[in-house]
TIBA-625448 format. One line per 5 residues: number of its first residue (from 1); their letters; for each residue x, y, z of C-alpha. Coordinates in Angstrom, 2 decimals, decimal comma, always signed. Layout:
N
NUM	A	X:Y:Z; ...
END
This chain:
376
1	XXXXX	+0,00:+0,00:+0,00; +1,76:+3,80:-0,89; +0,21:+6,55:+1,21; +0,69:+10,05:+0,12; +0,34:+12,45:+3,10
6	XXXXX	-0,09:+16,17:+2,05; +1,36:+18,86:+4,66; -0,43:+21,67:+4,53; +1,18:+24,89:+2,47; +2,68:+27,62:+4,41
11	XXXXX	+5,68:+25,90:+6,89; +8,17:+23,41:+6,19; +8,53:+20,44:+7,60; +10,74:+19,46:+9,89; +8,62:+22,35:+11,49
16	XXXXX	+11,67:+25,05:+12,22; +9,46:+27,81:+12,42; +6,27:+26,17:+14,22; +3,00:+25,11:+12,82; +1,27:+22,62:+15,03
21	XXXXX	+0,12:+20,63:+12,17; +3,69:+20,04:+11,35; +4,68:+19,38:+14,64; +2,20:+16,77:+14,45; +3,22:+15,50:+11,50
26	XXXXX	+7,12:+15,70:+12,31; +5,81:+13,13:+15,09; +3,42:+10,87:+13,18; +5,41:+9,88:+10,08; +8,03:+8,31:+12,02
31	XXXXX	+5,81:+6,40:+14,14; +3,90:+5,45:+10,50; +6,83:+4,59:+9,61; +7,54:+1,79:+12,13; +3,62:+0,66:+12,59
36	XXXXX	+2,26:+0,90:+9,72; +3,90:-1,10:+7,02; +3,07:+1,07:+4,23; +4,97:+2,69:+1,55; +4,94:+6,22:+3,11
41	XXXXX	+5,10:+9,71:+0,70; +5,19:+12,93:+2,57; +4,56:+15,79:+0,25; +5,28:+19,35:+2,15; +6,75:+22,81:+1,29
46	XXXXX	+10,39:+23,22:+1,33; +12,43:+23,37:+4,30; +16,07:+24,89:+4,45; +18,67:+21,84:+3,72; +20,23:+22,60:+7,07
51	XXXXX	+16,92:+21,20:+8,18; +15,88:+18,58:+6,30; +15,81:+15,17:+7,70; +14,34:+14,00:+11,02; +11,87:+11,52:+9,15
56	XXXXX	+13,63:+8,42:+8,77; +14,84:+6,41:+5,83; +11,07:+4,57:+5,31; +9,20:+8,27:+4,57; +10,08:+9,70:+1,04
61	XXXXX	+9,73:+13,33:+1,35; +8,95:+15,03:-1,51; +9,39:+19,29:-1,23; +7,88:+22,08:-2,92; +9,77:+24,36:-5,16
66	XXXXX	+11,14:+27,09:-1,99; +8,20:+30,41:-1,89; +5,13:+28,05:-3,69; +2,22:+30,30:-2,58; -0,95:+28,22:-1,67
71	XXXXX	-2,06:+28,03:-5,87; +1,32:+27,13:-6,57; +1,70:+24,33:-4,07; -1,91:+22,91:-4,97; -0,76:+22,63:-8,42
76	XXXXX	+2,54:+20,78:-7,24; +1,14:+18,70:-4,69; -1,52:+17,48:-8,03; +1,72:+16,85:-9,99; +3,75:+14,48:-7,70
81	XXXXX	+0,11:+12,61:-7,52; -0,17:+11,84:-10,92; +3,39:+10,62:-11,06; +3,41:+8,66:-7,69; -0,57:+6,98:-7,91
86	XXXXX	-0,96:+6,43:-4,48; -3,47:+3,97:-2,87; -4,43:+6,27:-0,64; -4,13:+10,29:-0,23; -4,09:+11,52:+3,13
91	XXXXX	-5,01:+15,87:+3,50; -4,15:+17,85:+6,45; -6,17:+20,28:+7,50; -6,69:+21,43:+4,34; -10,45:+20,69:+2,89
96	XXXXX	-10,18:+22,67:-0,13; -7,43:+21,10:-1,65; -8,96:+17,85:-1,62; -11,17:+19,69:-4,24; -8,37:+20,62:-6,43
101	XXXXX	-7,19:+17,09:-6,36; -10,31:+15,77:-7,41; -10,55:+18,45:-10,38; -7,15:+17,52:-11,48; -8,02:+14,14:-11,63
106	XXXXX	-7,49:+12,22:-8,72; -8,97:+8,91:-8,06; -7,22:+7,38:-5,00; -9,21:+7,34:-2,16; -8,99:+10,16:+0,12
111	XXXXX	-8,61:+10,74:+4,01; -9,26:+14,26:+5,42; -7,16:+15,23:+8,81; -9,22:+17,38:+10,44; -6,83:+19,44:+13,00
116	XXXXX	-9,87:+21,99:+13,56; -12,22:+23,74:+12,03; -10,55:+26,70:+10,58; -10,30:+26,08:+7,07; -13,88:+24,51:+6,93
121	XXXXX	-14,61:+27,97:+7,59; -16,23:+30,76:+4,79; -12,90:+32,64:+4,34; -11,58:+29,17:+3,27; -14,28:+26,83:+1,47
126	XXXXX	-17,90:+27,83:+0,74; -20,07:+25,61:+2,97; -21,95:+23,88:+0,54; -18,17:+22,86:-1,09; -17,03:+22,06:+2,72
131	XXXXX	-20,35:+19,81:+2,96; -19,76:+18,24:-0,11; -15,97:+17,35:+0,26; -16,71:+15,55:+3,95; -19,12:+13,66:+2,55
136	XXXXX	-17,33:+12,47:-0,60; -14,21:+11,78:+1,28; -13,66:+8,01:+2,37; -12,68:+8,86:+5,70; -12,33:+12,16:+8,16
141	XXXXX	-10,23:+11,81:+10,80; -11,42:+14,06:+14,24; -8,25:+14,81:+16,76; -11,42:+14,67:+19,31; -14,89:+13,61:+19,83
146	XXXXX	-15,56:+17,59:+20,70; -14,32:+18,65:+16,88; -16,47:+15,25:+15,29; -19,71:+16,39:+17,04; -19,12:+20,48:+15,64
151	XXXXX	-18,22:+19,36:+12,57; -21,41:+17,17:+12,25; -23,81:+19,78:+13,77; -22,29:+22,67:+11,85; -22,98:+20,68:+8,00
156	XXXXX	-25,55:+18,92:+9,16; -23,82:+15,07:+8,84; -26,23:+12,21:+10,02; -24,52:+9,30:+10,51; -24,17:+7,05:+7,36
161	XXXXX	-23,67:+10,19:+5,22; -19,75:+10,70:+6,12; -17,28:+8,56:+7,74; -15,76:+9,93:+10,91; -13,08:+8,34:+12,96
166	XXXXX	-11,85:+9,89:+16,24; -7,71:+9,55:+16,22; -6,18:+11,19:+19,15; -2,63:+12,58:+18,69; +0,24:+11,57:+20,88
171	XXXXX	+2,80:+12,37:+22,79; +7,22:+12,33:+23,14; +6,97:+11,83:+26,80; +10,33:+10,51:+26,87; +11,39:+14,00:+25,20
176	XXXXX	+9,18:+16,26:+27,40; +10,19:+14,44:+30,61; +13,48:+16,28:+30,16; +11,91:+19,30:+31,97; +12,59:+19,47:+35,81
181	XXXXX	+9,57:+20,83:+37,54; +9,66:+21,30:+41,25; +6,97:+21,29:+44,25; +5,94:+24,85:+44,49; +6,07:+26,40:+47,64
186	XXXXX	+2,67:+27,85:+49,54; +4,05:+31,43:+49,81; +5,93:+31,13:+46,21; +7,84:+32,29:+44,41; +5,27:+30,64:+41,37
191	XXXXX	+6,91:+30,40:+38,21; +3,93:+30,14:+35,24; +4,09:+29,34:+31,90; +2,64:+29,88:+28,25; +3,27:+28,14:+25,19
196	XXXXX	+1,78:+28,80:+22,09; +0,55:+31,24:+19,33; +0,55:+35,15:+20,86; -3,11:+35,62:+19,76; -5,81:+36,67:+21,12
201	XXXXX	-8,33:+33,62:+20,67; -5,16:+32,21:+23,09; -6,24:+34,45:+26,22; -3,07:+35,85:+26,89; -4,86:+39,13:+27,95
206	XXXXX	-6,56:+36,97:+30,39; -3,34:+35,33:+32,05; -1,78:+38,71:+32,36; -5,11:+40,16:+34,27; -4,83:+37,01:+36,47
211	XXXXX	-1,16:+37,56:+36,93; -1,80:+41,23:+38,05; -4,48:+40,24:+40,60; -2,07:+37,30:+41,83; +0,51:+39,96:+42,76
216	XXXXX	-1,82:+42,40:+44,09; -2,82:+39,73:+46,77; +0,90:+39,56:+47,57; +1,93:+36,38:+45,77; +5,42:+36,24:+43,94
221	XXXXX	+4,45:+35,16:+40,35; +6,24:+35,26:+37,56; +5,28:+34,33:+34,25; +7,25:+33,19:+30,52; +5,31:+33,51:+27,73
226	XXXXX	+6,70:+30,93:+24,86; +5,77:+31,81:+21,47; +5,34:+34,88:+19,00; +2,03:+36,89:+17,84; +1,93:+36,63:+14,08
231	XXXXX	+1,96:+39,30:+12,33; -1,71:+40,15:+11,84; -1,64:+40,34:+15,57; -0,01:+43,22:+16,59; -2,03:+45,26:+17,60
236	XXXXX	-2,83:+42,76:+20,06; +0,97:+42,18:+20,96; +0,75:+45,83:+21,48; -2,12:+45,29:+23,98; -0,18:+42,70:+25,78
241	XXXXX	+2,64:+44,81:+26,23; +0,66:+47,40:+27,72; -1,59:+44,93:+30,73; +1,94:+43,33:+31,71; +3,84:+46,70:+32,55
246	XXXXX	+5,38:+46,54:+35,99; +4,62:+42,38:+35,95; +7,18:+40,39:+35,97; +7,12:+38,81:+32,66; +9,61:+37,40:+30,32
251	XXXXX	+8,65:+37,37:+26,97; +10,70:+34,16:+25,28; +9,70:+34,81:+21,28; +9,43:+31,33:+19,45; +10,99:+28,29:+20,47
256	XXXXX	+12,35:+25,16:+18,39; +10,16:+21,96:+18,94; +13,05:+20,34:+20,36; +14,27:+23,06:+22,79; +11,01:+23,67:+24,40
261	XXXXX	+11,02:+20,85:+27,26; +14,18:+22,46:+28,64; +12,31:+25,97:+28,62; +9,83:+24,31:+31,05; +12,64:+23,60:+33,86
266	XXXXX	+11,37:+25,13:+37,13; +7,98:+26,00:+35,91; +5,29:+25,30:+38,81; +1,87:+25,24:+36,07; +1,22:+25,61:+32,31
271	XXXXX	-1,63:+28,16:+31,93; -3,97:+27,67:+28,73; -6,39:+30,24:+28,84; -8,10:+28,89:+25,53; -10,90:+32,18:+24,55
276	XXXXX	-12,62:+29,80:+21,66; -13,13:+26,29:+21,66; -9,66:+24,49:+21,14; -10,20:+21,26:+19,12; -7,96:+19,46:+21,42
281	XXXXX	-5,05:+21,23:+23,18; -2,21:+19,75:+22,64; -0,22:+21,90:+24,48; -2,13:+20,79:+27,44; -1,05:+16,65:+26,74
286	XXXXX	+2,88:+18,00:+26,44; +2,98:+19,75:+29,60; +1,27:+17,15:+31,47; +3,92:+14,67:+30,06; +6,33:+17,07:+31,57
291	XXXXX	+5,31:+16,12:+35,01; +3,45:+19,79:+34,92; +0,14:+20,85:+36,37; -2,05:+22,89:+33,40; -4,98:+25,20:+34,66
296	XXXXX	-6,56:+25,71:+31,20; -10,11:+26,37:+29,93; -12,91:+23,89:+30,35; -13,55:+24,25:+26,40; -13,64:+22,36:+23,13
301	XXXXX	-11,91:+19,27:+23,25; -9,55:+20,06:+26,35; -11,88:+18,61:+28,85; -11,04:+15,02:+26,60; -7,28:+15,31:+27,81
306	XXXXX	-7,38:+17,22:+30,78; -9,63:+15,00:+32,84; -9,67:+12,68:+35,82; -7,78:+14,91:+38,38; -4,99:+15,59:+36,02
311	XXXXX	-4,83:+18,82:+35,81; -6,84:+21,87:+36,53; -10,30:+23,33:+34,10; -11,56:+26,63:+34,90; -15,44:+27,10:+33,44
316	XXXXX	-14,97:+30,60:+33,47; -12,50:+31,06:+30,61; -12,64:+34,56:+30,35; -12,64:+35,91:+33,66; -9,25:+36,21:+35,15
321	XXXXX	-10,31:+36,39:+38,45; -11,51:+32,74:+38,16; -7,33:+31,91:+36,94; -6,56:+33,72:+39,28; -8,13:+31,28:+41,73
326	XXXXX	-7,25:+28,47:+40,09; -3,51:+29,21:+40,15; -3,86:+30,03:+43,31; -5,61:+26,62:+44,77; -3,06:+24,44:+43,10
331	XXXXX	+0,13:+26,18:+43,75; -0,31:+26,93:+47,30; -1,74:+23,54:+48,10; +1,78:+21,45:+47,52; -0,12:+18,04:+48,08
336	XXXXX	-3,06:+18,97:+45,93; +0,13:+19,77:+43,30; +1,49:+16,11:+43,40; -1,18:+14,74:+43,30; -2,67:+16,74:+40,24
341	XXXXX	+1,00:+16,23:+38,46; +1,28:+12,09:+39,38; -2,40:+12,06:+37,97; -0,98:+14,04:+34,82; +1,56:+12,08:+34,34
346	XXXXX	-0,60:+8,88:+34,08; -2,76:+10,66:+31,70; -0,65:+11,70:+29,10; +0,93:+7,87:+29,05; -1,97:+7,12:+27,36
351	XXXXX	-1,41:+9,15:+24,56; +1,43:+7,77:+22,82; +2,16:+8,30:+18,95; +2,57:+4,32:+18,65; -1,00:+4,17:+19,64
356	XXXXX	-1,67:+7,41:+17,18; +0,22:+5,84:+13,82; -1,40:+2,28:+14,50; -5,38:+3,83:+14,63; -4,32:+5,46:+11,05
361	XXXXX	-2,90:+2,40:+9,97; -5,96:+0,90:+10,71; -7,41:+3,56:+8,90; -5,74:+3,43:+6,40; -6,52:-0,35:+5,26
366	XXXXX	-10,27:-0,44:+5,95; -9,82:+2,62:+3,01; -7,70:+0,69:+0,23; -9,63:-2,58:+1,09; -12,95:-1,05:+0,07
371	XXXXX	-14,41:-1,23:+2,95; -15,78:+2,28:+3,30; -17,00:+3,62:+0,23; -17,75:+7,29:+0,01; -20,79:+7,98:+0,17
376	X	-22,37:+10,66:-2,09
END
């Protein structure tokens, strides 16, 4: 069986500039690669040659031509298909070009990777398109139950008219164990932590306000934000800049995949105040694999990883005061804090990338064998 998986256009792969649908991928091709059995294609833009590599010998990675705008790299990734004739075609996050494929010619079956629901939006697709494509696909692959059930409400999929599977992603825990929390101390110093995207669906704003009333109650916080506002942000950034005057905050800028665990040293709790409904957080699974408490919002699909004890959800996600309370429960309670980060720890075991690449595999065969048509 050859399996073409199409990165979406925009970052490179091995992800040196972030993307957390080529994180993701970075992770799952190699674990493919052992599981699976297949003939594996990766088709992605360019990366520098300094940073090529990372994928193993069993992935052939074909790369765009370096600066292929999103037409351009349609038009490629439609090329190497006609050329390679996969079995199967796996998309990315990326609903639209599924279309182009299909107007070019294609007639492998095809698997859509739903990361979120972003580019099923109207900026991206026109809904009676995005309607049409999950239903024609032979398979759609949901990162959580919470994205499956929006997805089906929002184009109105019974079941029997589209083929949904729910694949959680995984997790390096042998990578992000590399971070050294420690016990926080009742009266502090608290050392907090962001990672991710500086925008505002994030809830930055909301971690600094929390931060501010922390400190006015006379508790020594301290907070590292991880990651860089884009640049259709920055007015935002601006806005950041301005609630976190006089707060002790150290603002980090973006950090390489593989450098982040060591970032996390000494960091008490992850904070993920999520403003709109994450699809499944992530960032939530690698901190807790870090042996690190997250107080995040009880949203989207975070409540799927964040759950038995293992970790902390706050209902109110965009009231500060209610972080602030959280934070505050957890990191002054030192036996409530082992507990929550043993709990974590167990959690996150359960999401390994083994587990991830053999569910696609899976996946993957039901598809070539014939077993789920698409319907139409």
């Amino acid at each position: 069986m050859r399996i073409a998986i199409i990165a979406p256009d925009g970052l490179p792969i091995p992800p040196v500039s972030g993307g957390s649908v080529q994180i993701y991928l970075s992770h799952l091709l190699p674990a493919l690669a052992e599981h699976c059995g297949a003939d594996l294609h990766l088709l992605s833009p360019a990366a520098d040659r300094a940073q090529e590599g990372g994928l193993g010998d069993r992935v052939v990675h074909w790369r765009a031509p370096e600066r292929a705008d999103q037409a351009r790299y349609a038009d490629w990734v439609t090329t190497v298909l006609a050329e390679l004739q996969p079995d199967v075609v796996q998309v990315d996050n990326r609903p639209l070009l599924v279309d182009r494929m299909w107007r070019a010619g294609l007639r492998a079956p095809v698997i859509l990777n739903l990361h979120s629901t972003t580019f099923l939006g109207p900026r991206h697709v026109d809904p009676p398109a995005a309607r049409r494509i999950l239903r024609q696909v032979h398979g759609v692959v949901c990162n959580s139950h919470y994205l499956r059930r929006t997805v089906a409400e929002r184009f109105r999929l019974r079941d029997g008219t589209w083929r949904p599977h729910v694949i959680y992603p995984g997790v390096d825990a042998a990578r992000w164990q590399r971070a050294q929390p420690a016990t926080p101390s009742p009266n502090g110093p608290w050392n907090l932590a962001f990672m991710g995207r500086v925008i505002d669906q994030k809830g930055v704003h909301v971690l600094l306000r929390a931060v501010r009333r922390l400190r006015q109650a006379k508790y020594d916080v301290h907070l590292v934000v991880i990651g860089r506002a884009p640049s259709w942000q920055r007015r935002y950034e601006a806005q950041l800049h301005r609630l976190a005057a006089g707060l002790p905050v150290t603002w980090v800028g973006f950090v390489p995949p593989d450098e982040l665990p060591d970032r996390l040293t000494g960091v008490h709790a992850v904070v993920v105040p999520s403003q709109s409904n994450e699809a499944f957080g992530l960032v939530n699974l690698e901190a807790m694999a870090a042996g690190i408490p997250v107080v995040a919002s009880a949203i989207g699909g975070i409540p799927e990883v964040v759950a038995r004890g293992s970790g902390v959800l706050v209902r109110s996600a965009g009231d500060p005061a209610a972080f602030a309370r959280a934070i505050r429960r957890l990191l002054a309670n030192p036996e409530r804090w082992t507990a929550v980060q043993r709990q974590a720890r167990r959690r996150a075991a359960a999401f390994t990338w083994e587990r991830t690449a053999r569910a696609f595999a899976a996946c993957y065969a039901t598809v070539w064998a014939g077993g789920e048509a698409a319907p139409r």
